[in-house]
C-alpha positions as CSV (number, residue, x, y, z in Angstrom):
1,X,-16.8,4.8,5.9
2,X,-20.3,6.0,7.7
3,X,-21.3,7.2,4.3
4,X,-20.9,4.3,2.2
5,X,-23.9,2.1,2.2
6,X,-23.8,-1.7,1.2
7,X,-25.2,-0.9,-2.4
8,X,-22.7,1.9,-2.4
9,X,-20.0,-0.2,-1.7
10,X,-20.9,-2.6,-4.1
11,X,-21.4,-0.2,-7.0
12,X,-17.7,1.3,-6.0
13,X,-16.1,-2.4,-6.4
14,X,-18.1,-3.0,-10.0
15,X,-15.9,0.1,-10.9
16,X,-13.5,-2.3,-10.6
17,X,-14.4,-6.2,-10.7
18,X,-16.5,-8.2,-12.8
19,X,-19.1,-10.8,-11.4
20,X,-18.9,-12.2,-8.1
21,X,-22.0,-10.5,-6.7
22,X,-21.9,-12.9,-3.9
23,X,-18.3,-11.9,-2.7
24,X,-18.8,-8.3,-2.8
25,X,-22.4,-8.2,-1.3
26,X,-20.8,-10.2,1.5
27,X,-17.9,-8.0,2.1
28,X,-20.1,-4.7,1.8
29,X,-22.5,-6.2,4.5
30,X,-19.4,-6.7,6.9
31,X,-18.2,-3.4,6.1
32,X,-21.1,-1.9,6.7
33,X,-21.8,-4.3,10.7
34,X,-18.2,-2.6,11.4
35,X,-19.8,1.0,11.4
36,X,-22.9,-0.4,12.8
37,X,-21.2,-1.6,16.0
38,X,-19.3,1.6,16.5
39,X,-23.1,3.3,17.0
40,X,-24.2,0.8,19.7
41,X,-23.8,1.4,23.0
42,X,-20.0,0.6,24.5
43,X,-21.1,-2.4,26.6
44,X,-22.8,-4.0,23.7
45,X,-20.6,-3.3,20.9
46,X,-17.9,-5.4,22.8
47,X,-19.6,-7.9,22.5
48,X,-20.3,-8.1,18.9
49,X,-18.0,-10.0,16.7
50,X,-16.3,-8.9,13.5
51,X,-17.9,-11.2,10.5
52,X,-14.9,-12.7,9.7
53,X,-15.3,-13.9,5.8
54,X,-13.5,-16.9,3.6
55,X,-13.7,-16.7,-0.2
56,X,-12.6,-19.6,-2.0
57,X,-12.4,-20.1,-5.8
58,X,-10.2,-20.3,-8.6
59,X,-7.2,-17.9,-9.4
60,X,-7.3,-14.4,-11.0
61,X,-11.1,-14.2,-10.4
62,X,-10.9,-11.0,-8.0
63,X,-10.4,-12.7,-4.3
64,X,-7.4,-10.5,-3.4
65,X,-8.8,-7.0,-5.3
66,X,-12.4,-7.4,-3.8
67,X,-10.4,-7.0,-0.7
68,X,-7.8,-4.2,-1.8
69,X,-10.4,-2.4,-3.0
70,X,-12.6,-2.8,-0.1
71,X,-9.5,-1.1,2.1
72,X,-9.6,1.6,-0.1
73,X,-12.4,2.8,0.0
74,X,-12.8,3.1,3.6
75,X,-9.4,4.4,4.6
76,X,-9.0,1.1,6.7
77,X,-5.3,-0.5,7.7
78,X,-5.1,-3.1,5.6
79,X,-2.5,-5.5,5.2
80,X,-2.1,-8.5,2.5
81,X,-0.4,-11.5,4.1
82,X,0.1,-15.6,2.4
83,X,-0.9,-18.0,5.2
84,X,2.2,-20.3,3.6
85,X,4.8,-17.8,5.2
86,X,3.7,-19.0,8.3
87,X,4.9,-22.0,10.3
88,X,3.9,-23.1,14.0
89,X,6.3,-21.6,16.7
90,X,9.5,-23.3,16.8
91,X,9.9,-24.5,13.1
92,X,11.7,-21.6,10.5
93,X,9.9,-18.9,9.4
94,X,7.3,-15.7,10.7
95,X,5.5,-16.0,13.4
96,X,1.5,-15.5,12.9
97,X,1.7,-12.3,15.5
98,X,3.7,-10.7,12.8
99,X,0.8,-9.8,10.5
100,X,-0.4,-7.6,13.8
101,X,2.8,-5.8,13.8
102,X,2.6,-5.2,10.6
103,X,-1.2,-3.9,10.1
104,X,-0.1,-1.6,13.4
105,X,2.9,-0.3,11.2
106,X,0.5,0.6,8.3
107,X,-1.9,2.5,11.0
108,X,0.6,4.5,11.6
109,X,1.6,5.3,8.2
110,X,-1.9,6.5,7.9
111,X,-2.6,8.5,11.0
112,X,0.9,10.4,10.4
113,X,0.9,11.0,6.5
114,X,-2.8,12.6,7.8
115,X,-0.9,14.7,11.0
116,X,2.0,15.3,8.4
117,X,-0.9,17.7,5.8
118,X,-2.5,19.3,8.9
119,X,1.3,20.6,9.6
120,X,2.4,20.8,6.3
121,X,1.9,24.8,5.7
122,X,3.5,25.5,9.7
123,X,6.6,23.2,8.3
124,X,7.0,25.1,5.0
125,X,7.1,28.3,6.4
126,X,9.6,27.2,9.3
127,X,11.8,25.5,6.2
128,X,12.1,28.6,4.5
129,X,13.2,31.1,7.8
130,X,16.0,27.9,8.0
131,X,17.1,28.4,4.0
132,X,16.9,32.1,4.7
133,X,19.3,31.9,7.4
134,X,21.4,29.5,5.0
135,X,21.2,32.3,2.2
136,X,21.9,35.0,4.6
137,X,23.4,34.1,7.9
138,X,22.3,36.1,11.1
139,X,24.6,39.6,12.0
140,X,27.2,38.3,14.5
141,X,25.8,39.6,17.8
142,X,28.1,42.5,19.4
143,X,28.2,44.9,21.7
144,X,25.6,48.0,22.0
145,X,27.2,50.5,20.0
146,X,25.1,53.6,18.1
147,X,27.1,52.7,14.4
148,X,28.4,49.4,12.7
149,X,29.6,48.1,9.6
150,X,27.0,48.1,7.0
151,X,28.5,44.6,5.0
152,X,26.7,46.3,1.6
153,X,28.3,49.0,1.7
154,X,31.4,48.7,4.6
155,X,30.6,52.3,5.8
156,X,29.4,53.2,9.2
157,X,25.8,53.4,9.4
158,X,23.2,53.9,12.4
159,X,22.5,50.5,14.1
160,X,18.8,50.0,13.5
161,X,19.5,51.0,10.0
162,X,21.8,48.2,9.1
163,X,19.3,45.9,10.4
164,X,16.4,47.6,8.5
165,X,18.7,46.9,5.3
166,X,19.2,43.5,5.7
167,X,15.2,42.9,6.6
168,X,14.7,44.3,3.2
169,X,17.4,41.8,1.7
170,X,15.7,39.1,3.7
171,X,12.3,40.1,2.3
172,X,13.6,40.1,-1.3
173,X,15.8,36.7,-0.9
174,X,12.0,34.8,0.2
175,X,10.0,36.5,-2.5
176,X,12.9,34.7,-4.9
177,X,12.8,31.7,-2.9
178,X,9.4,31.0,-3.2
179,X,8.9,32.3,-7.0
180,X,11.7,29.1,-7.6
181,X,14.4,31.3,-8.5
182,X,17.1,30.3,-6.0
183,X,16.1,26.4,-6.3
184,X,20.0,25.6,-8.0
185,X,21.7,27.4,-5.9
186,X,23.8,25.3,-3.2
187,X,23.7,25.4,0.7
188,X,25.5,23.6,3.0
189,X,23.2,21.3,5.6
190,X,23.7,19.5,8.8
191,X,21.7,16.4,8.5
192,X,20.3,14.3,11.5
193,X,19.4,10.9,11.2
194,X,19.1,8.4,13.8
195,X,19.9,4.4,13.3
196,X,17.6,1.9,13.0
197,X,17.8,0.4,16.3
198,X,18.3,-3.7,16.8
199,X,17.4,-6.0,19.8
200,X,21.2,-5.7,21.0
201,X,20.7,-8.1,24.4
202,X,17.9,-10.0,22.9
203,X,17.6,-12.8,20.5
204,X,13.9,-11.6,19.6
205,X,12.7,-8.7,17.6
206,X,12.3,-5.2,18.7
207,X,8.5,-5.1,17.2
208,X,8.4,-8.4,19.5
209,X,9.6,-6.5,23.0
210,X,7.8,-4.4,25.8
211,X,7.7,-1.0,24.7
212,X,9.2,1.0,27.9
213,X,11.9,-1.7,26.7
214,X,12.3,-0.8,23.2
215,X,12.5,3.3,23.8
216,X,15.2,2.6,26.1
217,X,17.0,0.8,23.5
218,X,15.9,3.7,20.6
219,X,17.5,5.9,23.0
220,X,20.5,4.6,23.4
221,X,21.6,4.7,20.1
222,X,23.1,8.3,19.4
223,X,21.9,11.0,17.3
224,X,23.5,11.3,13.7
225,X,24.8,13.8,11.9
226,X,26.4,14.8,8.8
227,X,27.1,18.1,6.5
228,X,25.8,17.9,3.3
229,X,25.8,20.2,0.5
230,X,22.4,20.6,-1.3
231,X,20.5,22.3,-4.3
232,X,18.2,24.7,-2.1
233,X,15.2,22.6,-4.2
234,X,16.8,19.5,-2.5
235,X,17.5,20.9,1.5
236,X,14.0,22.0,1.0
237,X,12.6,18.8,1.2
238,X,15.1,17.8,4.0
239,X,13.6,20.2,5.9
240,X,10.5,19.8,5.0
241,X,10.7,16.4,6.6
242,X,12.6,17.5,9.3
243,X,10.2,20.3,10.8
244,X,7.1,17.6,10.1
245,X,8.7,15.2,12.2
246,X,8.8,18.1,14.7
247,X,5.8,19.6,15.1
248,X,3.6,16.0,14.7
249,X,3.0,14.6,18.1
250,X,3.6,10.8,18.3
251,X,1.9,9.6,20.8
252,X,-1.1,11.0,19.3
253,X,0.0,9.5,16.4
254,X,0.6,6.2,17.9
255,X,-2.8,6.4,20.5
256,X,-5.0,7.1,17.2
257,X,-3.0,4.1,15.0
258,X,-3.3,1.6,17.5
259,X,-7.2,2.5,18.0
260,X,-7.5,2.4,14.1
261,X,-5.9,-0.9,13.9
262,X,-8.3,-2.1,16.4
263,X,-11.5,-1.0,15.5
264,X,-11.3,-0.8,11.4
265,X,-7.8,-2.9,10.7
266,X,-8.2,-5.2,7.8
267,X,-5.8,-8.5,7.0
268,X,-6.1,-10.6,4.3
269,X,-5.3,-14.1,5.0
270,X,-4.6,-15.2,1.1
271,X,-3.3,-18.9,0.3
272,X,-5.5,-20.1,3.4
273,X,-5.8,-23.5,1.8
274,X,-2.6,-23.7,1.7
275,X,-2.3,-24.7,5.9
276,X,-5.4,-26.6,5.5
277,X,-5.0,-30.5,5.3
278,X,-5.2,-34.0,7.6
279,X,-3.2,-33.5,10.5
280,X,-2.8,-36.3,12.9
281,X,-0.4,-38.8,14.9
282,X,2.3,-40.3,13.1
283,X,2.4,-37.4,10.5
284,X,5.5,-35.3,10.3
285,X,7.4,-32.6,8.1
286,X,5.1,-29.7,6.5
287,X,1.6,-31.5,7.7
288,X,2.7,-31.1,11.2
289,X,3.3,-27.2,10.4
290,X,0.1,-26.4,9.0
291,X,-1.8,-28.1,11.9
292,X,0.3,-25.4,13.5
293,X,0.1,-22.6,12.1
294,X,-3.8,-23.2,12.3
295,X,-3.4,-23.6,15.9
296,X,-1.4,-20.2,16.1
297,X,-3.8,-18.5,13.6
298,X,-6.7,-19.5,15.8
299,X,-6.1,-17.2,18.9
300,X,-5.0,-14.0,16.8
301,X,-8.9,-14.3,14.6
302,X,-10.6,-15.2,17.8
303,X,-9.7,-12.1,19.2
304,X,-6.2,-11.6,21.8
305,X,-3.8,-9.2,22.4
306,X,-0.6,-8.8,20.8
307,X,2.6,-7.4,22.1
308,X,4.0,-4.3,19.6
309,X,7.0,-1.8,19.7
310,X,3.9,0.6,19.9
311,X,1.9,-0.9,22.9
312,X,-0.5,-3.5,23.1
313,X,-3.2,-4.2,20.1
314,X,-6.3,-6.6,20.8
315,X,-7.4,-8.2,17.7
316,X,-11.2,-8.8,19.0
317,X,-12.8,-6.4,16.5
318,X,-9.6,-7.3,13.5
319,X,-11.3,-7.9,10.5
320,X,-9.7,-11.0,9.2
321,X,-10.5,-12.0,5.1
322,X,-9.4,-15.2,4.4
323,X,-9.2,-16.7,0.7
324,X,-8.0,-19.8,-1.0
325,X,-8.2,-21.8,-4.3
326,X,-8.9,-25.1,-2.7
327,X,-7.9,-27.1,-5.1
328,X,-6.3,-29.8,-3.2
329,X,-8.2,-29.0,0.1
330,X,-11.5,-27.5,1.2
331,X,-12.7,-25.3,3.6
332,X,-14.1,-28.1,6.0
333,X,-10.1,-29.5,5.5
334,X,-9.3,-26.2,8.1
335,X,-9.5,-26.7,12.2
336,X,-13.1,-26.5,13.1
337,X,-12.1,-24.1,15.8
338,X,-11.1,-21.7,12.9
339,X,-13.7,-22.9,10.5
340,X,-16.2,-20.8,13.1
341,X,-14.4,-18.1,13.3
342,X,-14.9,-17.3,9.3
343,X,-18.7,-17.5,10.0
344,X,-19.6,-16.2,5.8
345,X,-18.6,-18.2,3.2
346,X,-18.5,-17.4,0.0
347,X,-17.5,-19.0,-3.0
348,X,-16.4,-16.8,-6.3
349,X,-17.0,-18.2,-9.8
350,X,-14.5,-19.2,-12.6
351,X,-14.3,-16.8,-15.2
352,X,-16.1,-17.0,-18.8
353,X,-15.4,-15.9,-22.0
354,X,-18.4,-13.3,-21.5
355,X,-16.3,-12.1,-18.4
356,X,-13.0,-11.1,-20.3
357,X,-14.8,-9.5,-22.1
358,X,-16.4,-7.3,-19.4
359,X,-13.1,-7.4,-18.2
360,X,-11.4,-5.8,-21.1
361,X,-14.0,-2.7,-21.7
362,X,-15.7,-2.3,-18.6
363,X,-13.5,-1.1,-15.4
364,X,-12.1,2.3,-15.0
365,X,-8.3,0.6,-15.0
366,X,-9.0,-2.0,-17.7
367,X,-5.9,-3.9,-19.6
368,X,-7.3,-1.9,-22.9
369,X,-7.2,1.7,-20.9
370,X,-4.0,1.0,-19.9
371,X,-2.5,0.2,-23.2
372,X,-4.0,3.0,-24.5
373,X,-2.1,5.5,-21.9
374,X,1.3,3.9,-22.6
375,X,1.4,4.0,-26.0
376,X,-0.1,7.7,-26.0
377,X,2.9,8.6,-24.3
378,X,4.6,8.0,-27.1
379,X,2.5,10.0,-29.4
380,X,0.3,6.9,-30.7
381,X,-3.3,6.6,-30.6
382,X,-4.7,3.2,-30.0
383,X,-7.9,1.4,-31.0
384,X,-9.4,-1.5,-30.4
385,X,-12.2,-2.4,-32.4
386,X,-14.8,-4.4,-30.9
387,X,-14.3,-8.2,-32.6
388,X,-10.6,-7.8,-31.7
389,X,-11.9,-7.9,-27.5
390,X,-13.5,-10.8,-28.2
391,X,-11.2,-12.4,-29.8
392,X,-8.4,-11.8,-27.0
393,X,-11.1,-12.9,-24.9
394,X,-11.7,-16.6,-26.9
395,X,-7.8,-16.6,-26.7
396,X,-8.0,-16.1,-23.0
397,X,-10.4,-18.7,-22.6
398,X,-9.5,-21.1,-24.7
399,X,-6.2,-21.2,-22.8
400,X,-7.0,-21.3,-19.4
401,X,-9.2,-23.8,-20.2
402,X,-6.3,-26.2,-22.3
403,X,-3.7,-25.3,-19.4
404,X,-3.8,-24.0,-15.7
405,X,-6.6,-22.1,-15.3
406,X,-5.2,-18.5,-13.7
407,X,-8.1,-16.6,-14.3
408,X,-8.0,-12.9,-15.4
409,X,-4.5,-13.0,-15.3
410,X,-4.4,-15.3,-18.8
411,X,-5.4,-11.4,-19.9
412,X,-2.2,-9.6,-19.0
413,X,-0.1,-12.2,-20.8
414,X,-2.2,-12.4,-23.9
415,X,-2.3,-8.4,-23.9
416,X,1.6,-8.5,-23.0
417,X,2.0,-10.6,-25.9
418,X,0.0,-8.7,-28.9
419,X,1.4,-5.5,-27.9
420,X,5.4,-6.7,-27.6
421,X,6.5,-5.6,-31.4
422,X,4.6,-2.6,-31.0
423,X,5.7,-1.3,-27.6
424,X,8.8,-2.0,-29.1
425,X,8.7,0.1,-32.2
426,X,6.8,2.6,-30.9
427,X,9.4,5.4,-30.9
428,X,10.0,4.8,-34.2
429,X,6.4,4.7,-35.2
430,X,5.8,7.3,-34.0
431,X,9.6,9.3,-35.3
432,X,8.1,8.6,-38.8
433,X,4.5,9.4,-38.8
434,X,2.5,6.6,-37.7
435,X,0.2,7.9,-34.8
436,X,-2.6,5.9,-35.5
437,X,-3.3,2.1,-35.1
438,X,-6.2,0.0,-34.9
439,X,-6.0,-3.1,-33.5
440,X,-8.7,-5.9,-35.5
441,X,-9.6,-9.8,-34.3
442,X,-7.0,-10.6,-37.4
443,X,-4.0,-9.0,-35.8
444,X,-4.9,-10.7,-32.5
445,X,-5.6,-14.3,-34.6
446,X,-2.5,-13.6,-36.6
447,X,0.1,-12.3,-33.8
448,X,-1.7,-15.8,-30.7
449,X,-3.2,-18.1,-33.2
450,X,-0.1,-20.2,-33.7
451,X,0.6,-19.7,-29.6
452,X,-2.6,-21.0,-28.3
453,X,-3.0,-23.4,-31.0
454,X,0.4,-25.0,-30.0
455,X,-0.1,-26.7,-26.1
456,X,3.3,-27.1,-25.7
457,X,4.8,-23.5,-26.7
458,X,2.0,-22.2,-24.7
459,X,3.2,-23.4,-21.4
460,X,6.1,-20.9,-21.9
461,X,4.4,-18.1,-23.7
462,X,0.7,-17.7,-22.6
């Protein structure tokens, strides 16, 4: 992240997303005020808040992949939560402190999928004295005698000899181990496994107790074991696992997560609008819910700390992204307690005609790219030719502007749709020598005119 500049950062996300200058010049700048903090002194950097951001605009126009992308690129923990899962404490459903626990959780996937490759040549070599011993089990100690049975041959040789031959046995068995040559053969394993442990004398969660308490209960629950007879190919991945979960060290694992979390953790708060609306006396059912989940919301974006299976995580430098249509509601609908804490507003544009067809030509994972790949797995070359983009595009637009308007999405159905028969035949297409196909604004016209044209049939197709 210290290398990526605001205008890099940007010209990363146009890879990507079309328009919305705005959104992403905003985001890059936060981005960026996160690395800038970390280089003031300690004092003062405390004391700098994260520049908490809320998009609002129309579906499918790139709120939630501005901020995928944006975690991406920097590495950060990111998590992807819908403010409408959430109700105030005491009515059915997560609590807000969840989305903590969870961004936590991700952290440490990170931090130990990075431990896990630093270990990763120490574990493979350990794995493959533990198949070796498999393949050829140890001599049975005995005692000191100057001759023993030499199991090649059953005569009597010297000692040390014996042991000299089966060093050059066990030299030949790992030079066919790792050339793949013993992969089918079948060894018998012992498997440990422990059970996921539950909040036996308590009605909360274990992510949701002390965490002296929840080792004791991790360590009451027993060890598992079970024999299991393998491929070698296969028991080398189970001990691949096993000797990684060795030789990390967790609570350097956990130490680094938790100081990730805090410092560069990134939740997207999507469906904000969704909480936002007139509270007030009198009012009961879901109103009175999303005045409180606000109210819960509002502590956990200001900055607290939060009580994980892994320790505690304070949330004062979190950066929190919230986004919402706002169809129904507006921004100035939320809690102005919360309104403050999302001090950058920005609001993304509805997409054009002109757009889809950026849309469709432009990013590196583009819908046409895409369709291209699948089919050439079958052995069929794909082309588009230019007037048949623009007219998916028209399509596109001409339908989200008829019927709900869901943005880039309309593209996905509309390509979904052209491509059915062929994705369909494709096998056979390509069984009897047709490896070619270009696709023209008249196949498009001819295989969505009738669709789009028709309002009704185009609530269920398009």
């Amino acid at each position: 992240m210290e290398n990526l500049t605001p205008r890099q950062i940007v010209t990363e996300l146009d890879k990507y997303i079309i328009g919305q200058d705005a959104a992403k010049r905003a985001v890059a700048v936060a981005i960026r005020n996160r690395w800038r903090r970390q280089q003031l002194d300690e004092q003062l950097a405390r004391e700098v808040p994260p520049k908490n951001i809320i998009m609002s605009g129309p579906t499918g126009v790139g709120k939630t992949e501005i901020a995928r992308r944006i975690a991406t690129l920097t590495g950060a923990p990111f998590i992807k939560v819908e403010a409408s899962k959430f109700t105030e404490v005491g009515y059915h459903g997560r609590d807000v402190e969840s989305m903590v626990r969870d961004l936590v959780e991700q952290a440490i996937h990170i931090v130990r999928a990075e431990h896990a490759e630093q270990v990763q040549e120490a574990a493979e070599q350990r794995t493959e004295q533990r198949l070796l011993d498999l393949l050829l089990p140890p001599a049975e100690p005995s005692e000191p005698t100057m001759y023993q049975v030499d199991e090649s041959t059953g005569g009597y040789v010297p000692a040390d000899q014996s042991q000299q031959r089966r060093d050059q046995v066990r030299e030949k068995l790992l030079a066919q181990l790792r050339r793949g040559e013993l992969d089918e053969r079948e060894v018998e394993i012992v498997q440990r496994s422990k059970a996921v442990p539950v909040a036996m004398f308590s009605n909360m969660g274990l992510d949701q107790m002390e965490p002296e308490m929840t080792k004791m209960f991790e360590n009451l629950i027993p060890e598992q074991t079970r024999q299991r007879r393998l491929a070698v190919s296969q028991a080398r991945e189970v001990f691949i696992a096993e000797e990684i979960d060795n030789l990390i060290d967790r609570d350097k694992i956990t130490t680094e997560a938790i100081r990730r979390t805090e410092q560069l953790g990134i939740i997207f708060l999507d469906e904000i609008d969704k909480v936002a609306g007139p509270g007030g006396e009198g009012k009961g059912g879901p109103d009175v819910s999303r005045q409180g989940v606000q109210r819960d919301l509002l502590p956990i974006v200001e900055g607290t700390t939060v009580t994980t299976r892994h320790g505690m995580v304070n949330t004062d430098h979190v950066l929190f992204i919230a986004a919402g249509a706002f169809h129904a509601a507006s921004v100035s609908d939320l809690m102005p307690e919360l309104q403050g804490r999302f001090p950058i507003r920005v609001e993304l544009n509805a997409l054009t005609r002109d757009d889809f067809v950026r849309i469709l030509t432009e990013p590196d994972n583009a819908l046409t790219r895409q369709q291209q790949a699948l089919l050439g797995t079958e052995g069929i070359s794909v082309e588009f030719k230019p007037d048949s983009i623009e007219a998916m595009a028209e399509i596109a637009a001409q339908v989200n502007a008829t019927m709900e308007n869901i943005g880039a999405r309309r593209l996905m159905t509309v390509m979904e749709k052209l491509f059915e028969p062929i994705s369909f035949d494709a096998p056979e297409m390509a069984a009897s020598g047709q490896t070619a196909l270009a696709i023209t604004a008249d196949m498009v016209r001819e295989r969505l005119a009738d669709i789009a044209g028709d309002e009704d049939l185009s609530k269920f197709v398009l």
